[in-house]
C-alpha positions as CSV (number, residue, x, y, z in Angstrom):
1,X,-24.1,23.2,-41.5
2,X,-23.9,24.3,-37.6
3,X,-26.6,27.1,-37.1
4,X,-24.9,30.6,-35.6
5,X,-26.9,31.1,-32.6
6,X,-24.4,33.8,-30.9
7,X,-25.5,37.5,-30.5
8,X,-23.9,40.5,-30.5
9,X,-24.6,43.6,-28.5
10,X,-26.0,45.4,-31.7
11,X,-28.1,41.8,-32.2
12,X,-29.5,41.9,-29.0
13,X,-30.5,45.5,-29.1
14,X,-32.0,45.1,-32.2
15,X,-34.4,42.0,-30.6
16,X,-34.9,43.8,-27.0
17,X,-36.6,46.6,-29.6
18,X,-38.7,44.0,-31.3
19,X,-39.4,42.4,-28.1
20,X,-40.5,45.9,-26.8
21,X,-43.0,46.4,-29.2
22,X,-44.3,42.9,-29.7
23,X,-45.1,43.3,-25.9
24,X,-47.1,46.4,-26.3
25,X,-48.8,44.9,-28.9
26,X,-49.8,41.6,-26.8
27,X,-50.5,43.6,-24.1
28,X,-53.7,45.8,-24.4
29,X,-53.5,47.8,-21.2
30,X,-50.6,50.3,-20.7
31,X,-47.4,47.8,-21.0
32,X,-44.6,48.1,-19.6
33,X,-41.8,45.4,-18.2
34,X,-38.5,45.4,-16.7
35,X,-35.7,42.8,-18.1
36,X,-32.8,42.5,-15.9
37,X,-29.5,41.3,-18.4
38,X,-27.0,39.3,-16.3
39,X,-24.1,37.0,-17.3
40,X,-22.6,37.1,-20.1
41,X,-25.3,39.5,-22.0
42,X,-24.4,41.5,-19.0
43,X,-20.6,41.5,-20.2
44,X,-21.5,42.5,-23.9
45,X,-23.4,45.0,-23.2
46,X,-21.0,46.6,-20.7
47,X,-17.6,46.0,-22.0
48,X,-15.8,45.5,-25.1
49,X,-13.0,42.3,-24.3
50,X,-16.0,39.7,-25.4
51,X,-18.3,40.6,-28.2
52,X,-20.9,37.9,-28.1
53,X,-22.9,35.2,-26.1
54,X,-24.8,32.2,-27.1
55,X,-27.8,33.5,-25.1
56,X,-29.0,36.4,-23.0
57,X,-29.5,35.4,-19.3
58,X,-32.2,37.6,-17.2
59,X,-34.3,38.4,-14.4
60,X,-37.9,39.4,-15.9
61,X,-40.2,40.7,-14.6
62,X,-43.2,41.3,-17.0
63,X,-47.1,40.2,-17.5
64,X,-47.7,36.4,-19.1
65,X,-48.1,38.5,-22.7
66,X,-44.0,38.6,-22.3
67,X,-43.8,34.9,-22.7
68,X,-45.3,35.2,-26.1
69,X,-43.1,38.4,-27.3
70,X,-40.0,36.6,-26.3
71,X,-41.6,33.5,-28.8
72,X,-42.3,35.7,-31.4
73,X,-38.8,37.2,-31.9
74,X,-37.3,33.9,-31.8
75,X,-39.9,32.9,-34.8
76,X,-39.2,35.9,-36.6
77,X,-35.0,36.1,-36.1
78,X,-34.5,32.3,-35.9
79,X,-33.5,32.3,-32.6
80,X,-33.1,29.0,-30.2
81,X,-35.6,28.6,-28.0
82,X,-34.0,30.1,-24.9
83,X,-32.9,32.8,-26.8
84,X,-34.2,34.8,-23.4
85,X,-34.5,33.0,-20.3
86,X,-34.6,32.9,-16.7
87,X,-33.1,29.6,-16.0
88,X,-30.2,31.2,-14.5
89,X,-32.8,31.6,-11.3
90,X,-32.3,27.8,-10.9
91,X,-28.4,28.3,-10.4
92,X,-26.3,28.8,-7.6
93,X,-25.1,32.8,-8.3
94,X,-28.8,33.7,-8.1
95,X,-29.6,36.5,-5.8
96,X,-32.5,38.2,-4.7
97,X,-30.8,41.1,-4.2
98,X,-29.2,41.4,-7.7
99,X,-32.5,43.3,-8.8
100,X,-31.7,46.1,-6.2
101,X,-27.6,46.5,-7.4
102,X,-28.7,46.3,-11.1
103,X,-28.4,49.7,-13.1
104,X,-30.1,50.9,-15.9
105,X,-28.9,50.3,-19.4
106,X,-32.0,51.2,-22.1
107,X,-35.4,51.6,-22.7
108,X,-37.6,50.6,-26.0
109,X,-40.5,51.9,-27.1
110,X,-40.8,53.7,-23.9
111,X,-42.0,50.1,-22.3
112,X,-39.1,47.5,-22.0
113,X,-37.1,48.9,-19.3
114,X,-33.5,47.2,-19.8
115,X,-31.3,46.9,-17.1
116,X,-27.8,45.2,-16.2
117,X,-25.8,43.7,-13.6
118,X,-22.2,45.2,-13.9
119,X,-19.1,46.5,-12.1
120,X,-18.1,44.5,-9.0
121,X,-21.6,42.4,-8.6
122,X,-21.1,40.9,-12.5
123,X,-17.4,39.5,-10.8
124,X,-19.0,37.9,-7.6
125,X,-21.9,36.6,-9.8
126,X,-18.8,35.2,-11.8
127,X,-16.8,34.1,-9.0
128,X,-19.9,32.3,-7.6
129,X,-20.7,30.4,-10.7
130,X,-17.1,29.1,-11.4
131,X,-17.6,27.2,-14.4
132,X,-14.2,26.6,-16.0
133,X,-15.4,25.3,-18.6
134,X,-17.9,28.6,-19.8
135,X,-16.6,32.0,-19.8
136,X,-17.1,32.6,-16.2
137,X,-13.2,32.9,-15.2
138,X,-11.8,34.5,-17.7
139,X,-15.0,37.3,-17.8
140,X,-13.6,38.2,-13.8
141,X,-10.4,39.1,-15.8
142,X,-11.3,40.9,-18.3
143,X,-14.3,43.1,-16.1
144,X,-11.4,43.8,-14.0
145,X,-9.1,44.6,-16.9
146,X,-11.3,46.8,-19.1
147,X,-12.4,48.4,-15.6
148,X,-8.2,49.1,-14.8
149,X,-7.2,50.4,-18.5
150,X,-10.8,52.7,-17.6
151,X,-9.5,54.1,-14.9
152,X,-11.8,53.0,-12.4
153,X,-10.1,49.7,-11.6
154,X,-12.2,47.5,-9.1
155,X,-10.3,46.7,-5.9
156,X,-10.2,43.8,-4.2
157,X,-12.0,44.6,-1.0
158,X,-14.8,45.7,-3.6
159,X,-15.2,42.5,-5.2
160,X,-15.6,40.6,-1.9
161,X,-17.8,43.2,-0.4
162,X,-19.9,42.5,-3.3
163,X,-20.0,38.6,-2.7
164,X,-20.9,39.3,1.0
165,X,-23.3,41.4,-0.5
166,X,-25.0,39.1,-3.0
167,X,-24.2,35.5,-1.3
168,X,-23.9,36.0,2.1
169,X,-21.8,33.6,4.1
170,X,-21.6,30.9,1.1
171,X,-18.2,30.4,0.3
172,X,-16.6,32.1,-3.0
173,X,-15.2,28.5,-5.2
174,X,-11.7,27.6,-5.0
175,X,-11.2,28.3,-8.6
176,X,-13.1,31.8,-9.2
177,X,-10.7,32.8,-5.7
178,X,-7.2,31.3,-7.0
179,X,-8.0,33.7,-10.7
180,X,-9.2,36.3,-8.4
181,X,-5.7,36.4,-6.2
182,X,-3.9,35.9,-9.6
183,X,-5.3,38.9,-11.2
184,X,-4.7,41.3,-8.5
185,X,-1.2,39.7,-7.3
186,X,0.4,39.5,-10.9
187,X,-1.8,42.5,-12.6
188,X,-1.0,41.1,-15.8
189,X,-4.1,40.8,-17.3
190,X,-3.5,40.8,-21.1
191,X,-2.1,37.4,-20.1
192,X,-3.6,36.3,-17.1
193,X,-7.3,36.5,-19.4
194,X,-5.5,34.9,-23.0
195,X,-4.4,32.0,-20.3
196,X,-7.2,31.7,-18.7
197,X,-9.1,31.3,-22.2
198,X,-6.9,28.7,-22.9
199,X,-7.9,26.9,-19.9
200,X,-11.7,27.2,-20.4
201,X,-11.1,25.8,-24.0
202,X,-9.5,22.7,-22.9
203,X,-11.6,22.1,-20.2
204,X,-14.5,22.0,-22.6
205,X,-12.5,19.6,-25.0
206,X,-12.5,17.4,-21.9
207,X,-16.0,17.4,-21.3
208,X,-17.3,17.2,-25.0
209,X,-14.6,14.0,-25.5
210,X,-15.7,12.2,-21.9
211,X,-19.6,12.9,-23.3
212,X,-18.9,10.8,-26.2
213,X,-17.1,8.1,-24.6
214,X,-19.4,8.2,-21.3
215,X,-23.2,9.6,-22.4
216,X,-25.2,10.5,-19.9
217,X,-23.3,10.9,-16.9
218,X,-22.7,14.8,-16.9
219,X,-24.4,16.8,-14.6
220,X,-24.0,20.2,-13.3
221,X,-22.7,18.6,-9.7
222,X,-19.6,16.4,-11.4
223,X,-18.4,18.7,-14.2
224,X,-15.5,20.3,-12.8
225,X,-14.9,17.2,-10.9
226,X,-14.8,15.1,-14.5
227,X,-12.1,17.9,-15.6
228,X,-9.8,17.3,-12.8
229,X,-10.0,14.0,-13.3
230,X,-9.4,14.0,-16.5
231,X,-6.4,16.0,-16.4
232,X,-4.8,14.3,-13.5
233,X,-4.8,11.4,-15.7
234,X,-3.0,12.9,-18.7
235,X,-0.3,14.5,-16.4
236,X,0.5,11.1,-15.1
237,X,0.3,9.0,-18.6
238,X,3.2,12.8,-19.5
């Protein structure tokens, strides 16, 4: 039997708490941290169109005791092992100034300071990443979705401000740009995001079947190269 590793919003408030005063514990002087919540615990925390993620993504910044808080809430929940982690640092849509655009979300036990990356920055992190095989793509639709049925739709001259912002002169992908341009030409975006989804799931059909039949080869350099591929193939053997 598969083990359910996803977590909700209410499930990740409910560990930030016990990670809050785990901490304090841990920590004998006067604790307090600051956890910075980006991808896609980003998106559950600040919208409703996607309700869970298999792990919570985050900037921390926090004395060594935080190391062992984040340990014992996996132990005590059942949590994988990166139930929290910071590996997204190692990744291309990592920003040193995502700290400074951040905006507070909670604070537990009047220690853990929580905050989040949302609004037009979550979209360029997104569009930076441009994993069609995650949730990347079809999280830039619904941001700018749930942002338009709000009322305080996100323009277009926002969202690449906001790259600028974040990345510099590094160049947005092809495939987070050619959603992006979808979104805002069509402005359909009940469908735009349900075929987007679509896509995502298929692309990660691919890459689970071409892991099987070719171990070891994946890497974070030739996935999205291994879809095309792939799908070039089966439009030609149509």
């Amino acid at each position: 039997m598969s083990v359910d590793y996803s977590i909700s919003k209410e499930r990740l408030d409910e560990y930030l708490a016990v990670l809050a005063r785990q901490f304090s514990k841990l920590y004998k002087k006067k604790a307090e941290a600051e956890i910075i919540l980006i991808g896609g615990a980003s998106v559950i925390v600040n919208y409703d169109f996607r309700d869970s993620s298999t792990d919570a993504d985050a900037l921390i910044y926090a004395d060594a005791s935080m190391r062992e808080a984040i340990g014992y809430v996996r132990d005590m929940f059942g949590l994988q092992n990166d139930w929290l982690n910071e590996d997204f640092k190692k990744t291309k849509s990592y920003s040193e100034k995502l700290r400074a655009v951040s905006v507070p979300y909670r604070t537990f036990s009047n220690v853990l300071h929580v905050r989040t990356v949302a609004d037009k920055y979550l979209v360029a992190m997104k569009a930076m990443s441009g994993r069609q095989y995650k949730f990347d793509l079809s999280d830039i639709v619904g941001i700018l979705w749930e942002h338009e049925k709000n009322g305080n739709p996100i323009c277009r001259e926002a969202v690449d401000k906001a790259f600028v912002e974040l990345y510099g002169e590094q160049t947005m992908p092809d495939i987070s740009r050619q959603v992006i341009d979808d979104v805002f030409k069509r402005k359909d975006y009940e469908r735009i995001y349900s075929e987007t989804r679509e896509t995502e799931r298929a692309a990660k059909e691919i890459l689970v079947q071409f892991e099987k039949e070719n171990p070891n080869i994946l890497n974070a350099e030739t996935l999205n190269d291994v879809i095309e591929q792939v799908r070039k193939k089966r439009l030609k053997g149509m």
